[in-house]
C-alpha positions in Angstrom: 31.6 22.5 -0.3 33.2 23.7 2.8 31.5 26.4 5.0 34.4 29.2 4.1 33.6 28.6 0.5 29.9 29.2 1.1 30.7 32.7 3.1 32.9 33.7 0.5 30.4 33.1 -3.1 28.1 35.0 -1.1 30.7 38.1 -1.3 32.3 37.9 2.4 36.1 38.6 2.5 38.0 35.5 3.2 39.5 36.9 6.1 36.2 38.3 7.8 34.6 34.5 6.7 37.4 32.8 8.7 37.1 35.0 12.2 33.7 34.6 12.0 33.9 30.8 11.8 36.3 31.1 14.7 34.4 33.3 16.8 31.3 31.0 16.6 33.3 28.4 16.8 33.1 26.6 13.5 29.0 25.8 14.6 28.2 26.4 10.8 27.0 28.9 8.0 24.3 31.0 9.5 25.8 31.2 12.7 29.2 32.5 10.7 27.0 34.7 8.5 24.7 36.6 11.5 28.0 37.2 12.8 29.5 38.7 9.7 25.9 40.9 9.5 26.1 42.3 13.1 29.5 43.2 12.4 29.9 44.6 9.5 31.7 47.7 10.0 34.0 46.2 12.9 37.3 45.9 11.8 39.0 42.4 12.6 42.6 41.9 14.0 45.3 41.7 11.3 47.0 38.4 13.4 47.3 36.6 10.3 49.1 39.6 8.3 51.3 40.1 11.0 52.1 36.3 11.0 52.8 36.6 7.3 55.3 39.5 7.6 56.7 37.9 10.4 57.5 35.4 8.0 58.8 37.3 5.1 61.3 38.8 7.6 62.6 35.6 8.5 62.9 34.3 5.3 65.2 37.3 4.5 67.5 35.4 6.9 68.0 32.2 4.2 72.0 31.5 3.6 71.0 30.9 -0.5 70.1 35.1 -0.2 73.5 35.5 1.3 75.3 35.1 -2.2 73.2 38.8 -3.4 75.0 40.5 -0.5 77.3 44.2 -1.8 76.9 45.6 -4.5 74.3 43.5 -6.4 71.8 44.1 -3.2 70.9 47.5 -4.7 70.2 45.3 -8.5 68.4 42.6 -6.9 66.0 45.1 -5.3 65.8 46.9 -8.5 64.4 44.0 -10.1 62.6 42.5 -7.3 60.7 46.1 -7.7 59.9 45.7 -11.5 58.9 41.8 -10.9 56.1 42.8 -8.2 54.6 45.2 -11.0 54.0 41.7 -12.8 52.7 39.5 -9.5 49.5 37.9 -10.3 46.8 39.5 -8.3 43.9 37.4 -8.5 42.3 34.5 -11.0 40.2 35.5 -13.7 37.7 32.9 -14.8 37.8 33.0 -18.8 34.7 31.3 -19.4 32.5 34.1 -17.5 35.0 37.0 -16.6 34.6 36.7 -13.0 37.5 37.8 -10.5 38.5 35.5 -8.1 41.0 36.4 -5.2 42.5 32.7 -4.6 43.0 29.0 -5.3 40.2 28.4 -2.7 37.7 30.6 -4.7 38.8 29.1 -7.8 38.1 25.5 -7.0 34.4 26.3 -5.6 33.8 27.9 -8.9 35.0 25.2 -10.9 32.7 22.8 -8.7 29.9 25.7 -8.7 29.4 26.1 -12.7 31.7 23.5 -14.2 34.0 26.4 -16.0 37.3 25.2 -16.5 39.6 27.7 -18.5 41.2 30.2 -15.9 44.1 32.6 -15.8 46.0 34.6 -13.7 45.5 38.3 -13.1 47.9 41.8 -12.2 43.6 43.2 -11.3 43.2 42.9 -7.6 39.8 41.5 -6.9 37.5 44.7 -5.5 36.4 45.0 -2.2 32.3 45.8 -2.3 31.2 49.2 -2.2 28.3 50.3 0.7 25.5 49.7 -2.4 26.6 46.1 -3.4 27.2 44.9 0.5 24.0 46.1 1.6 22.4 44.4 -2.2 24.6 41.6 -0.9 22.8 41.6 2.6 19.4 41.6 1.3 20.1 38.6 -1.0 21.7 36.8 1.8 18.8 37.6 3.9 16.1 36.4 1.4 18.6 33.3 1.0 18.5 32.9 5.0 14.4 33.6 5.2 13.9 31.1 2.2 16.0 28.1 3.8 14.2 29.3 7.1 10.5 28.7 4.8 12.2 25.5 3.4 12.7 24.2 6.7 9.6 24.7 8.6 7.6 23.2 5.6 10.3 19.8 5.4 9.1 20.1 9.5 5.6 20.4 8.4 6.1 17.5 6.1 7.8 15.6 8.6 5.0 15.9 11.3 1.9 15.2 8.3 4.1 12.2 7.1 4.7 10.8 11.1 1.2 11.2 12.2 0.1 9.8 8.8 2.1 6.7 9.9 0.6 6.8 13.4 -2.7 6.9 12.2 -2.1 3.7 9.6 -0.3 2.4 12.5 -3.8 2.6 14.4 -5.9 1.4 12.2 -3.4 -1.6 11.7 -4.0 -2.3 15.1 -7.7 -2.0 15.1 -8.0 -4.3 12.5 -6.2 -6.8 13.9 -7.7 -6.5 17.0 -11.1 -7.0 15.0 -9.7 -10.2 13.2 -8.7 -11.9 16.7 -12.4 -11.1 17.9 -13.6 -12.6 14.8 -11.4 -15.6 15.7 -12.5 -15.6 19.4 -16.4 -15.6 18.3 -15.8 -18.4 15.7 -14.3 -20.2 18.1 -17.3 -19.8 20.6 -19.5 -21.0 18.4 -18.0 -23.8 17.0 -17.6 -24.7 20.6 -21.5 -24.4 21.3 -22.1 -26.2 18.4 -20.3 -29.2 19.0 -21.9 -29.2 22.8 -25.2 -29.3 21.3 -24.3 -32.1 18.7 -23.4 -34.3 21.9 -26.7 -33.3 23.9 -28.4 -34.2 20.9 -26.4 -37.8 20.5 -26.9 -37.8 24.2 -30.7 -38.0 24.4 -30.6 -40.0 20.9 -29.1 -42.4 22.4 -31.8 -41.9 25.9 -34.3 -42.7 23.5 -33.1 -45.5 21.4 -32.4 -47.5 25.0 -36.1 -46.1 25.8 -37.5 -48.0 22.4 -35.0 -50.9 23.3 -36.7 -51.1 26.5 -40.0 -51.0 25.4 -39.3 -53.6 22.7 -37.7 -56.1 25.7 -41.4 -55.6 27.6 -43.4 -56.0 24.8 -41.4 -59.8 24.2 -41.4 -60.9 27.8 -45.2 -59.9 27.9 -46.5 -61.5 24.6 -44.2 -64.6 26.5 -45.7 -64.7 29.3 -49.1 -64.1 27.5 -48.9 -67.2 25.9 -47.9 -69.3 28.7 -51.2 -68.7 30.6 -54.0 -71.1 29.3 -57.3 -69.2 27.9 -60.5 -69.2 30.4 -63.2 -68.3 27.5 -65.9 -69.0 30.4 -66.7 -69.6 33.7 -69.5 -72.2 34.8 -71.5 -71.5 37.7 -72.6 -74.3 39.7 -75.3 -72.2 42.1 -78.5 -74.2 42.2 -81.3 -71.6 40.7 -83.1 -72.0 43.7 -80.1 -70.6 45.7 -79.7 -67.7 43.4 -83.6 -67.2 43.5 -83.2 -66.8 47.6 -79.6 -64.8 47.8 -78.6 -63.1 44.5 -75.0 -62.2 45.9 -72.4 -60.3 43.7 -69.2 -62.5 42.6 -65.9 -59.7 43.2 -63.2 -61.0 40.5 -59.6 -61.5 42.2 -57.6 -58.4 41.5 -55.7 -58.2 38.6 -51.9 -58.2 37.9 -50.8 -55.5 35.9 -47.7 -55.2 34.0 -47.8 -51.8 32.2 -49.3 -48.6 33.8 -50.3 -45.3 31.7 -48.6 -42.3 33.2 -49.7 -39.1 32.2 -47.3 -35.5 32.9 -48.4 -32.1 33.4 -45.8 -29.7 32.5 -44.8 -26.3 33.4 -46.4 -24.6 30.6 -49.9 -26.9 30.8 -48.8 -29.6 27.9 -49.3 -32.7 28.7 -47.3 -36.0 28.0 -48.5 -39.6 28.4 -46.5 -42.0 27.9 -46.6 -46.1 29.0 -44.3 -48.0 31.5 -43.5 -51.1 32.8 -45.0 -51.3 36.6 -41.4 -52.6 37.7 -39.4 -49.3 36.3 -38.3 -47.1 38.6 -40.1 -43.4 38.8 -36.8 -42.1 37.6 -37.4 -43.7 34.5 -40.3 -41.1 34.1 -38.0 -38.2 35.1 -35.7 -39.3 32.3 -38.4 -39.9 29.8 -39.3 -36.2 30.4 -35.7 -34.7 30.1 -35.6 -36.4 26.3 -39.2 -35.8 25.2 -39.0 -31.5 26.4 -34.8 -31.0 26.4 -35.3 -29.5 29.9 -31.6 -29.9 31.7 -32.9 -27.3 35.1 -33.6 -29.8 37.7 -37.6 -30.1 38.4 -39.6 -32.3 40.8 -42.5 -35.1 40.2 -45.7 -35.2 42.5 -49.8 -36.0 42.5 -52.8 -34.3 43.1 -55.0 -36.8 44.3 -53.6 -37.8 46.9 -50.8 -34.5 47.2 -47.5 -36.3 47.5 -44.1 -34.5 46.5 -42.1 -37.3 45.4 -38.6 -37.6 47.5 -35.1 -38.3 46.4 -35.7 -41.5 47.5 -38.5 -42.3 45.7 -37.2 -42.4 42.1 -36.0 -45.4 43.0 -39.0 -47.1 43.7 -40.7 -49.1 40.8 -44.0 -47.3 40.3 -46.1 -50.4 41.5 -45.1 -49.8 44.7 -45.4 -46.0 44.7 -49.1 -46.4 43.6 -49.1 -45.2 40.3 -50.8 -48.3 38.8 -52.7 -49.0 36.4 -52.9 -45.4 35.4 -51.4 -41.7 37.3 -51.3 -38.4 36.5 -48.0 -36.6 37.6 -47.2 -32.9 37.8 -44.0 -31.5 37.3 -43.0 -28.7 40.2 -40.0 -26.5 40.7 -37.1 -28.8 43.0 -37.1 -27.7 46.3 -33.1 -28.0 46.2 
């Protein structure tokens, strides 16, 4: 449906409609139709009238009129008078009665209500009296103010439907910003689990080569143990007489140790005590600690009695040598590093 057709259902003059459309420009219906309201009683130029009498004139001009020239000039007007009494007028729609002025009306009728059955018409189609144009203004009005309504609540819809989507949008993005967290913490502590699984193979394994250790010493003692011949008794050969005069004291030779019971004092006053082979090193002890409490910070070894902070360099020293033989208490203290 075209915009003149539009204009002229809603009662506009076909002319007026199509010098509104050019005076706006052909922008569209409501600009054609405030146009057509504001100037309602301004009379528009008759170009299009002239252009047809113009060509009416012209056409008086053909050589095949030529042949009606003399005497039958005053007949052919005669009748060309009595035909125009006959001219169709308009289109009358016989379905609903309704007076149309031209084709153009006619077809956006047809398309409008689906009538069908039409017939020409000697009734010229009325022009609208003051009453029905001003009726005809308010009903275009109330047609303008309700496509007006219709379009600010489409808007409406528009804006709830987009910031519906934004807000979906948003929480789209939240969750999925939550899921990747989720990821990122699994992730974490999978990895903290699997570091504690090798600390723990770590000082399993400190511990097994502890017992393997211990098991080696115990062997090459109960060898060596065996090897030495049994002294049950000792004779003595002092002559009572001598022992009567000077009863002196006998001091037995020192003894050779092979194992030495170290005791720890740790931070929090519990104590561990533990037995060694006098030939380890002290860092033996220090790595005896680190399995038994799990403590990775570094810490420092020393004794009371005499006070002695052990160095770096002493942790290599087997514990013989160090003094802690046949038995020592050790303190653990903060690392001076």
């Amino acid at each position: 449906m075209t915009d003149i057709q539009t204009l002229v259902d809603m009662g506009f003059p076909q002319e007026r409609v199509e010098y509104a459309l050019k005076v706006t420009n052909h922008k569209g219906v409501e600009p054609a139709m405030e146009w057509l309201l504001a100037h309602v009683d301004e009379e528009i130029p008759e170009t299009k009238r002239e252009e047809a009498g113009e060509g009416a004139a012209t056409g008086g001009d053909d050589p095949g009129s030529s042949s009606s020239a003399g005497d039958g000039g005053a007949g052919a007007g005669t009748s060309a008078a009595s035909e125009g009494e006959s001219v169709a007028k308009s289109v009358v729609c016989d379905d609903c009665g309704k007076v149309l002025k031209d084709h153009t009306e006619v077809e956006y009728h047809a398309a409008k209500t689906g009538h069908n059955n039409f017939s020409e018409s000697t009734e010229e189609k009325k022009a609208l009296t003051e009453e029905e144009k001003k009726a005809q203004l308010a009903i275009i009005e109330e047609k303008l103010k309700q496509k007006r309504i219709e379009r600010e609540e489409r808007e409406k819809a528009d804006a709830v439907e987009r910031e519906r989507n934004r807000i979906r949008s948003g929480k789209d993005m939240t969750e999925a910003r939550r899921r990747m967290e989720e990821i990122e913490m699994k992730k974490i502590v999978d990895q903290r689990k699997r570091e504690k699984e090798e600390e723990k193979a770590a000082r399993d394994r400190v511990r097994a080569q502890i017992e393997a250790d211990k098991a080696a010493r115990k062997a090459r003692e109960q060898k060596d143990s065996s090897t030495v011949p049994n002294s049950s008794s000792v004779s003595s050969t002092t002559p009572p007489a001598a022992a009567a005069v000077s009863p002196t004291v006998v001091k037995s030779p020192p003894r050779d140790y092979t194992e030495t019971r170290i005791q720890v004092r740790l931070h929090d006053g519990m104590t561990l005590t533990e037995t060694f082979n006098v030939k380890e090193q002290l860092s033996a002890v220090r790595v005896f600690i680190q399995v038994s409490t799990g403590i990775d910070s570094p810490f420092a070894l020393m004794t009371t009695f005499p006070r002695k902070v052990f160095a770096d360099d002493d942790y290599e020293k087997p514990l013989e040598v160090l003094g802690l033989v046949p038995s020592a208490v050790i303190t653990m203290t903060k690392s001076s590093a």
